[in-house]
C-alpha positions in Angstrom: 15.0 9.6 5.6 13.5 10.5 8.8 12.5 6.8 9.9 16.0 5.0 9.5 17.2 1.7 10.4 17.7 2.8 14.2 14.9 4.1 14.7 12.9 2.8 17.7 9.2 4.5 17.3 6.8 6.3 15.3 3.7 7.9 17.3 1.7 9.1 14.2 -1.6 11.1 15.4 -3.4 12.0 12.3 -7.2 12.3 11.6 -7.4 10.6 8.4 -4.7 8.3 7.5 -5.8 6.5 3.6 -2.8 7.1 2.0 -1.2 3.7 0.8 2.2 4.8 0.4 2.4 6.3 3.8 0.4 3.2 5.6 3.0 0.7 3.8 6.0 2.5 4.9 4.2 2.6 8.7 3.8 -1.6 8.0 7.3 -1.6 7.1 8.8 -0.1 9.7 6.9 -2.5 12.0 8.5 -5.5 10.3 11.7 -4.6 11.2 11.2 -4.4 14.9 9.7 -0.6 14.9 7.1 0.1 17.8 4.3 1.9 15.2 1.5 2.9 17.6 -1.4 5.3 15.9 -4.4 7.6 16.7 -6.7 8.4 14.4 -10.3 10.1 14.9 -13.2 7.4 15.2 -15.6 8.9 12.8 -13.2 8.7 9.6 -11.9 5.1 10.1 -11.8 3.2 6.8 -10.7 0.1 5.2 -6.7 1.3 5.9 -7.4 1.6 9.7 -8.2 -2.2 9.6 -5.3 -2.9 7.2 -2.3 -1.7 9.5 -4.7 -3.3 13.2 -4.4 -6.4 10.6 -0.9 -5.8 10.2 -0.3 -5.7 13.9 0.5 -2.3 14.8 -1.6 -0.4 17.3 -4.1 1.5 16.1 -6.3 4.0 18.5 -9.5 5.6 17.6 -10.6 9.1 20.0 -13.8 7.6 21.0 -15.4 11.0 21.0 -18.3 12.9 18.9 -15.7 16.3 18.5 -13.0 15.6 15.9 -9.5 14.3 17.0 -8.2 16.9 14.4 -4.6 16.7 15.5 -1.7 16.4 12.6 1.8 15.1 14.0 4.5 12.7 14.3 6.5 11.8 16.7 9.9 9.9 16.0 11.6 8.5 18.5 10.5 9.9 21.0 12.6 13.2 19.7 12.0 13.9 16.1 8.2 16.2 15.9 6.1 16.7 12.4 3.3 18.8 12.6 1.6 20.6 10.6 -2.2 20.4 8.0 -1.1 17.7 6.3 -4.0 14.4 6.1 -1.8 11.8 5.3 -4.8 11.0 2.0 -4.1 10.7 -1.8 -5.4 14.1 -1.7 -3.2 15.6 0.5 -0.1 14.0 -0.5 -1.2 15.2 -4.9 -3.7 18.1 -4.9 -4.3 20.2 -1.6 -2.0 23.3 -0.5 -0.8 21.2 2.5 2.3 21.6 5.1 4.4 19.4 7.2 7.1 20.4 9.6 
Protein backbone atom coordinates (compact mmCIF):
# COMPACT_ATOMS: atom_id res chain seq x y z
CA UNK A 1 0.00 0.00 0.00
CA UNK A 2 1.08 3.40 -0.74
CA UNK A 3 -0.25 5.01 2.62
CA UNK A 4 1.36 2.63 5.23
CA UNK A 5 1.72 2.77 8.92
CA UNK A 6 4.65 5.40 8.70
CA UNK A 7 3.28 7.47 6.73
CA UNK A 8 3.18 11.11 7.88
CA UNK A 9 0.80 12.95 5.17
CA UNK A 10 -1.52 12.78 2.31
CA UNK A 11 -2.05 16.15 0.24
CA UNK A 12 -4.95 14.91 -1.99
CA UNK A 13 -5.96 17.80 -4.69
CA UNK A 14 -8.75 16.36 -6.58
CA UNK A 15 -11.89 18.10 -8.18
CA UNK A 16 -14.48 15.82 -7.22
CA UNK A 17 -13.82 13.56 -4.39
CA UNK A 18 -17.50 11.18 -3.69
CA UNK A 19 -16.08 8.06 -3.68
CA UNK A 20 -16.78 6.27 -0.23
CA UNK A 21 -14.07 3.84 -0.33
CA UNK A 22 -11.41 6.30 -1.04
CA UNK A 23 -12.92 9.12 1.63
CA UNK A 24 -12.98 6.22 4.39
CA UNK A 25 -9.48 5.16 3.83
CA UNK A 26 -8.58 9.25 3.84
CA UNK A 27 -10.73 9.15 7.54
CA UNK A 28 -8.67 6.34 8.47
CA UNK A 29 -5.52 7.35 7.94
CA UNK A 30 -6.44 10.50 10.07
CA UNK A 31 -7.31 8.31 13.01
CA UNK A 32 -4.11 7.00 13.27
CA UNK A 33 -2.25 10.21 13.57
CA UNK A 34 -2.02 11.03 9.66
CA UNK A 35 -1.99 14.86 8.71
CA UNK A 36 -4.93 14.42 5.71
CA UNK A 37 -5.29 17.97 4.31
CA UNK A 38 -7.55 18.22 0.98
CA UNK A 39 -8.48 20.65 -1.97
CA UNK A 40 -11.23 20.24 -3.82
CA UNK A 41 -13.02 22.68 -6.39
CA UNK A 42 -15.88 24.88 -4.73
CA UNK A 43 -18.51 24.30 -7.27
CA UNK A 44 -18.64 20.31 -6.96
CA UNK A 45 -18.65 20.10 -3.07
CA UNK A 46 -21.15 17.48 -1.86
CA UNK A 47 -22.37 15.66 1.08
CA UNK A 48 -18.64 13.80 1.28
CA UNK A 49 -16.82 17.14 1.49
CA UNK A 50 -18.82 17.80 4.79
CA UNK A 51 -18.29 14.11 5.91
CA UNK A 52 -14.40 14.09 6.07
CA UNK A 53 -14.55 18.47 7.52
CA UNK A 54 -16.87 16.40 10.00
CA UNK A 55 -14.38 13.89 10.42
CA UNK A 56 -11.70 16.49 11.20
CA UNK A 57 -9.43 16.60 8.40
CA UNK A 58 -8.83 19.77 6.47
CA UNK A 59 -10.68 20.23 3.71
CA UNK A 60 -10.10 23.34 1.20
CA UNK A 61 -12.40 24.57 -1.47
CA UNK A 62 -10.59 26.98 -4.60
CA UNK A 63 -12.90 29.79 -4.01
CA UNK A 64 -12.82 30.62 -7.70
CA UNK A 65 -15.56 30.66 -10.76
CA UNK A 66 -12.70 28.60 -13.22
CA UNK A 67 -12.46 24.90 -12.22
CA UNK A 68 -9.73 23.70 -9.72
CA UNK A 69 -9.38 20.80 -12.22
CA UNK A 70 -6.14 19.40 -10.73
CA UNK A 71 -5.81 15.43 -10.11
CA UNK A 72 -2.88 14.45 -7.63
CA UNK A 73 -1.53 13.12 -4.48
CA UNK A 74 1.00 13.89 -2.68
CA UNK A 75 2.45 11.32 0.09
CA UNK A 76 4.65 12.30 2.34
CA UNK A 77 5.81 14.86 1.11
CA UNK A 78 7.78 12.45 -1.57
CA UNK A 79 5.39 9.91 -3.11
CA UNK A 80 3.30 11.98 -6.35
CA UNK A 81 -0.03 10.47 -8.14
CA UNK A 82 -1.29 12.21 -10.85
CA UNK A 83 -3.07 11.60 -13.46
CA UNK A 84 -7.42 11.91 -14.90
CA UNK A 85 -8.61 9.95 -12.37
CA UNK A 86 -12.02 11.70 -10.12
CA UNK A 87 -11.74 9.81 -7.15
CA UNK A 88 -16.16 9.12 -7.96
CA UNK A 89 -17.96 5.73 -8.12
CA UNK A 90 -17.68 6.41 -11.68
CA UNK A 91 -14.21 6.72 -12.01
CA UNK A 92 -13.08 4.14 -9.76
CA UNK A 93 -16.08 1.26 -12.01
CA UNK A 94 -16.88 2.68 -15.54
CA UNK A 95 -14.70 5.56 -17.04
CA UNK A 96 -11.24 4.86 -19.08
CA UNK A 97 -9.35 6.61 -16.15
CA UNK A 98 -5.43 6.79 -15.20
CA UNK A 99 -3.47 7.26 -12.13
CA UNK A 100 0.31 7.45 -11.76
Amino acid sequence: AVVSTQSTGIDVCMFVTSCAVLLDTLIEAHKRGIRVRIVCDDMRISGSQFKIADAGLAVRVDNSQALMHHKFVVIDGRVLMSGSYNWTASGAAYNRENMF
